[in-house]
C-alpha positions in Angstrom: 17.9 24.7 -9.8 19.6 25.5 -13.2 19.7 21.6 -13.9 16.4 20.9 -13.0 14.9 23.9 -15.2 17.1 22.6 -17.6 15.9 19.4 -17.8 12.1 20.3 -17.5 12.8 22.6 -20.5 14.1 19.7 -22.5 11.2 17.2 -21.5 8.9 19.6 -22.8 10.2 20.1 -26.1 10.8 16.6 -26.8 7.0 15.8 -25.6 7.9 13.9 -23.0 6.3 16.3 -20.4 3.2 19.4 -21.0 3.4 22.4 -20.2 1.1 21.9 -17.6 3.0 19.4 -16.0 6.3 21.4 -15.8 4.5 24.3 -14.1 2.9 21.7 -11.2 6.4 20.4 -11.0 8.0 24.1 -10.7 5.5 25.4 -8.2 5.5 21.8 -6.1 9.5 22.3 -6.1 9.3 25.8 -4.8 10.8 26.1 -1.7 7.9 28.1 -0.4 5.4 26.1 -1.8 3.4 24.9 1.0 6.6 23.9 3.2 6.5 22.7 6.3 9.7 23.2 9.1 9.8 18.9 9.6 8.5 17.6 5.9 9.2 18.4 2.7 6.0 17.7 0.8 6.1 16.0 -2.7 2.4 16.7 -4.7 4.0 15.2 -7.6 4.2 12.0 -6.3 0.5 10.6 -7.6 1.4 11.7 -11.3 5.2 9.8 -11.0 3.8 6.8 -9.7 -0.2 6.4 -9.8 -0.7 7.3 -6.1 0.4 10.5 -3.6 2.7 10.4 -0.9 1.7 8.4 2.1 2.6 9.2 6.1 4.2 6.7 7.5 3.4 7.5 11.2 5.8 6.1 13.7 8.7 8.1 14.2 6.6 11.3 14.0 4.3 13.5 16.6 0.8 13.4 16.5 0.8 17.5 15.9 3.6 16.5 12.8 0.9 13.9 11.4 -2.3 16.2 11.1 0.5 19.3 9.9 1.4 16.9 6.9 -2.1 15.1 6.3 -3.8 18.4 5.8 -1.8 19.9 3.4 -2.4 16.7 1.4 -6.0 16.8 1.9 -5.4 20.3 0.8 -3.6 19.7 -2.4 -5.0 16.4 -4.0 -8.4 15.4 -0.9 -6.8 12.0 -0.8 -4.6 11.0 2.4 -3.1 7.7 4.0 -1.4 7.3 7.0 -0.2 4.0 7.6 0.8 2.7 11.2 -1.6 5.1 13.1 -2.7 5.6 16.6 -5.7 6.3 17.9 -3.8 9.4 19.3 -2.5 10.5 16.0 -6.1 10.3 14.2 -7.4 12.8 17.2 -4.9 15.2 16.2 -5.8 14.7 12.4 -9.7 14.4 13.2 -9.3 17.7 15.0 -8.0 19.4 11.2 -10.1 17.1 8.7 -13.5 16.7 9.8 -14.1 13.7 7.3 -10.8 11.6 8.4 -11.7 8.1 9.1 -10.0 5.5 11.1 -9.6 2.0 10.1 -8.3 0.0 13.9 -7.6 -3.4 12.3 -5.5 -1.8 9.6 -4.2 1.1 11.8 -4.7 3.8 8.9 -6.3 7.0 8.8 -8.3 8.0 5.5 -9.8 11.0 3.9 -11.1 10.6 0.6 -12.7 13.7 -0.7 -12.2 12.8 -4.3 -12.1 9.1 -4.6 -10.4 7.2 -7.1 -12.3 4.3 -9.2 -12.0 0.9 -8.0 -10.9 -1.0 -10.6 -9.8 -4.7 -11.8 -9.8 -7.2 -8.4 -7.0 -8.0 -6.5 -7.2 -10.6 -4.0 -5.9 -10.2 -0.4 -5.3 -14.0 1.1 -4.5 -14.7 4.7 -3.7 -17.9 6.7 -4.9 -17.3 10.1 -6.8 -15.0 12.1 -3.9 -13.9 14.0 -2.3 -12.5 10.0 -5.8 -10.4 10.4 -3.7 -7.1 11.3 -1.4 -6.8 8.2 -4.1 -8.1 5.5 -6.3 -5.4 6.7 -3.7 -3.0 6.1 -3.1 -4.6 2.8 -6.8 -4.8 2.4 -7.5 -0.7 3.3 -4.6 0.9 1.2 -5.8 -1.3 -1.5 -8.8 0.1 -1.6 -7.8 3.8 -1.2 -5.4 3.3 -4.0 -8.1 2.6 -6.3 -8.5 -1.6 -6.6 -11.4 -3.5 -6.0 -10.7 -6.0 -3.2 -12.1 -9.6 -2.1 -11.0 -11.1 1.5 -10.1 -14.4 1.3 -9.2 -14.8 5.2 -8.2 -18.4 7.8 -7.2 -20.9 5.2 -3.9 -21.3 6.0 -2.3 -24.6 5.4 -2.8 -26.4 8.4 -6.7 -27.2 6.6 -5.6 -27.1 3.3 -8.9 -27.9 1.6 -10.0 -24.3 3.1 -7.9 -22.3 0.2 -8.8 -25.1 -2.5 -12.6 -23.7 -2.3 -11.6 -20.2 -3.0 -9.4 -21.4 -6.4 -12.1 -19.2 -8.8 -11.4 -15.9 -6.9 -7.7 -16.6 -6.9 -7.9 -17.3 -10.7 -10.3 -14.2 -11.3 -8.1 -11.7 -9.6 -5.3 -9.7 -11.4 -3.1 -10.2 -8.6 -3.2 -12.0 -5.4 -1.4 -10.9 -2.2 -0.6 -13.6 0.4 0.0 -13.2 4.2 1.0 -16.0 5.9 3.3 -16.1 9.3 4.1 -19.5 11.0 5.9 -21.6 8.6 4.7 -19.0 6.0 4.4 -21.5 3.3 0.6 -20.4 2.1 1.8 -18.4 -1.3 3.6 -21.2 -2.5 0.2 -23.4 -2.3 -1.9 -20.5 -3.7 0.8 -19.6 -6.6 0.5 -23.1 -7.5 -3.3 -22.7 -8.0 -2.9 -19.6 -10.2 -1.4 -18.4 -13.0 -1.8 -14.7 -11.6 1.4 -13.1 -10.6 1.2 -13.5 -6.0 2.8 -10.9 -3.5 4.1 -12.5 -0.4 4.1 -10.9 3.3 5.7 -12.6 6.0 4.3 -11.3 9.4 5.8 -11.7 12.8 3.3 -13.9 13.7 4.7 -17.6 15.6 6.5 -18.9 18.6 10.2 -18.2 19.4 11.8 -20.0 16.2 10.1 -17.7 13.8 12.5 -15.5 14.8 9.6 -12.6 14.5 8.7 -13.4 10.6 11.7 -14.6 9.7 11.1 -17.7 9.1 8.2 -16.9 7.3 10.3 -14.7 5.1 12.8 -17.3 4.4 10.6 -19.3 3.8 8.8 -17.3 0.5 12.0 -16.2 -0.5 12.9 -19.8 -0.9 9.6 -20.8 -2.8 9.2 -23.9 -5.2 6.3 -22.6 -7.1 6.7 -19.8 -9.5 5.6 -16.3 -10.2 5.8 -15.0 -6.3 7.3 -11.5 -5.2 8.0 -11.2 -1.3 7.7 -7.7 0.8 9.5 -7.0 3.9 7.6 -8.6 7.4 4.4 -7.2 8.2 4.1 -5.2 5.4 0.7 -4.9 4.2 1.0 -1.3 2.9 4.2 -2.1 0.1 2.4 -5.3 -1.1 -0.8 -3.2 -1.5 1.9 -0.9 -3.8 2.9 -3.4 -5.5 -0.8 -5.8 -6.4 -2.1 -2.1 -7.0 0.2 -1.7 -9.7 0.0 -4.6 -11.5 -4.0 -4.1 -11.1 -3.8 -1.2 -13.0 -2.0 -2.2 -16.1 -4.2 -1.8 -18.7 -6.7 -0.2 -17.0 
């Protein structure tokens, strides 16, 4: 505790940190300060890095999930909880009137003080069966504070589907692009754009996909420039990374 008073002193007098801020931090890091047996909550996390702590659900009871997304409502009146069950949203339901459930994406929302949508990103997805995963991308997107445009089935297997959709990939500030087969769609869009793509390889495919990754591989090993790749099926970390980059300048 001695080095991290230490170190919140010194950030304040070099101006690197208020006042104001040091006290949130020093309250949030309290051990008493809204603790919970299972979670230790971090209510700093949206000034670090742009956006709060998220639930990631599986892994935890329904009971554990409301517990946790209350105290969030409670603090900042934003939560996300990715990877939900319809279960899990009863439970939270049951504490925050105003949660919402998205199916497609499987997260549960409350948004009591909303954050502007701002920029564009664009969320790009080969087939209807990628549907899942872009919607996740698609939701936390939006939560975070990004304007969003679907561009969904134009996977390369009709190529001229994508090529109509070039203006919204070159209007965007950042295009994310799920793909699962062969998983080769972000190559063809990052060749159509100069704005910088986010990759996600889904499980989607017969036997040799190897459950995404094949697809994976594949981006990893991409031709065309200017392409970041997230782990399989995750919609939620390219929506952290596109929401980023959207908000540069913003």
């Amino acid at each position: 505790m001695s080095d991290t008073l230490r170190n919140l002193l010194d950030a304040v007098r070099y101006g690197a940190m208020s006042v104001e801020e040091a006290l949130s931090h020093l309250a949030a890091s309290s051990p008493s300060a809204d603790a919970l047996d299972f979670a230790t909550l971090d209510h700093l996390r949206g000034e670090r890095t742009g956006f709060g702590e998220v639930i990631y659900c599986p892994g935890k009871t329904d009971d554990q999930i409301a517990s946790i997304a209350a105290r969030l409502a409670r603090a900042s009146g934003i939560v996300l909880a990715t990877r939900a069950t319809e279960s899990a949203f009863a439970a939270v339901r049951a504490q925050i009137a105003d949660a919402r459930f998205d199916r497609e994406a499987r997260v549960i929302v409350v948004e009591r003080v909303p954050l502007p949508r701002v920029g564009s990103v664009a969320v790009v997805s080969a087939g209807t069966a990628d549907r899942p995963v872009a919607s996740e991308a698609s939701a936390c997107l939006d939560v975070m504070g990004n304007a969003v445009g679907r561009i969904d089935d134009v996977g390369v297997a009709g190529l001229h589907r994508v090529l109509g959709h070039v203006g919204a990939l070159r209007s965007a500030r950042a295009v994310v692009v799920i793909a699962g087969m062969d998983g080769a769609l972000p190559s063809v869009v990052a060749g159509l754009t100069d704005k910088p793509v986010v990759a996600v390889p889904t499980s989607v495919g017969y036997g040799a996909s190897f459950g995404g990754l094949a697809a994976l591989l594949t981006m990893l090993n991409a031709c065309a420039p200017g392409i970041a790749v997230v782990n399989i099926d995750n919609g939620y970390g390219a929506a952290c990374v596109a929401s980023r980059i959207n908000h540069v300048g913003q």
